[in-house]
C-alpha positions as CSV (number, residue, x, y, z in Angstrom):
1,X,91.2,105.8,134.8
2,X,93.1,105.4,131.6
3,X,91.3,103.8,128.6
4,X,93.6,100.5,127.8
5,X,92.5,97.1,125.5
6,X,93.7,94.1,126.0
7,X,96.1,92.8,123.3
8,X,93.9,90.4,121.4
9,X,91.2,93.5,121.5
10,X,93.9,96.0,120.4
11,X,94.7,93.5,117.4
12,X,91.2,93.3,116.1
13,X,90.4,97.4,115.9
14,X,93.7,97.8,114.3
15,X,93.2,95.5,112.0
16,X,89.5,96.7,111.2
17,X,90.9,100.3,111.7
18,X,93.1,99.2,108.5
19,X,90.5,97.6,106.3
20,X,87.9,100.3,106.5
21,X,90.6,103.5,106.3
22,X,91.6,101.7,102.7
23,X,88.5,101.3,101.5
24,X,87.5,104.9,102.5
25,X,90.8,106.0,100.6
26,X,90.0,103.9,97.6
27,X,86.5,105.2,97.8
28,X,87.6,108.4,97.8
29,X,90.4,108.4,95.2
30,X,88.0,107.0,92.5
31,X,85.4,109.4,93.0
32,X,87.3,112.5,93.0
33,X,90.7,113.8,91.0
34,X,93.1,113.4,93.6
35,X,96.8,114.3,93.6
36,X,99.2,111.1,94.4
37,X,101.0,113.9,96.9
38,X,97.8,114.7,98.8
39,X,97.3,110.6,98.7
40,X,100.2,110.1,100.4
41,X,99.1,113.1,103.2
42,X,96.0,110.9,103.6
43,X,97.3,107.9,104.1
44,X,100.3,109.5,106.5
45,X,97.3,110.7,108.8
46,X,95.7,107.3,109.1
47,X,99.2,106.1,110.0
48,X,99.6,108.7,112.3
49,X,96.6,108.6,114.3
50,X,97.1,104.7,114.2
51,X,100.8,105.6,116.3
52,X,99.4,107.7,118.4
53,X,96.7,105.5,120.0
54,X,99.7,102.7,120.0
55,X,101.8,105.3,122.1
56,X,99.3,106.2,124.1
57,X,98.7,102.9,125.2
58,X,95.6,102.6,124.3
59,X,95.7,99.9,121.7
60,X,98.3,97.7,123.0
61,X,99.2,95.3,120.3
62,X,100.5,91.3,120.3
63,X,100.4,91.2,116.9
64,X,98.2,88.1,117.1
65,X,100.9,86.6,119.2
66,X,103.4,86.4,116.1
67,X,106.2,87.8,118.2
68,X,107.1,86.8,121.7
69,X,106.7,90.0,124.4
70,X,109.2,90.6,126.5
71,X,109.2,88.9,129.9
72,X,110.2,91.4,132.5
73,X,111.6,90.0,135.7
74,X,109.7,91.6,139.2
């Protein structure tokens, strides 16, 4: 059994995903010298692992309904 949230579900993590992987980045950067190259890296990751878990289908955003989804005919 494959591990998939419902839209509205999806939208919330991701969007709490976002809020705390800045703050943990802003956190970071101010305590310690950091490069704006290994910054970047950082932030790539969170991206990445973000995709990933979108491609998976896991997280399966609506985008709070802001776009329509595509209706596929049976």
């Amino acid at each position: 059994m494959k591990l998939r949230l419902n839209p509205l579900i999806s939208d919330i993590v991701i969007c709490i995903y976002v809020i705390v992987s800045l703050y943990f980045r802003f956190k970071f950067e101010n305590e310690t010298p950091i490069s704006p190259l290994n910054s970047i890296v950082m932030g790539a990751c969170f991206v990445i692992i973000l995709w990933v878990l979108i491609k998976l289908k896991v997280l399966n955003p609506n985008w709070f309904g802001l776009f329509k989804t595509k209706n596929t005919k049976p």
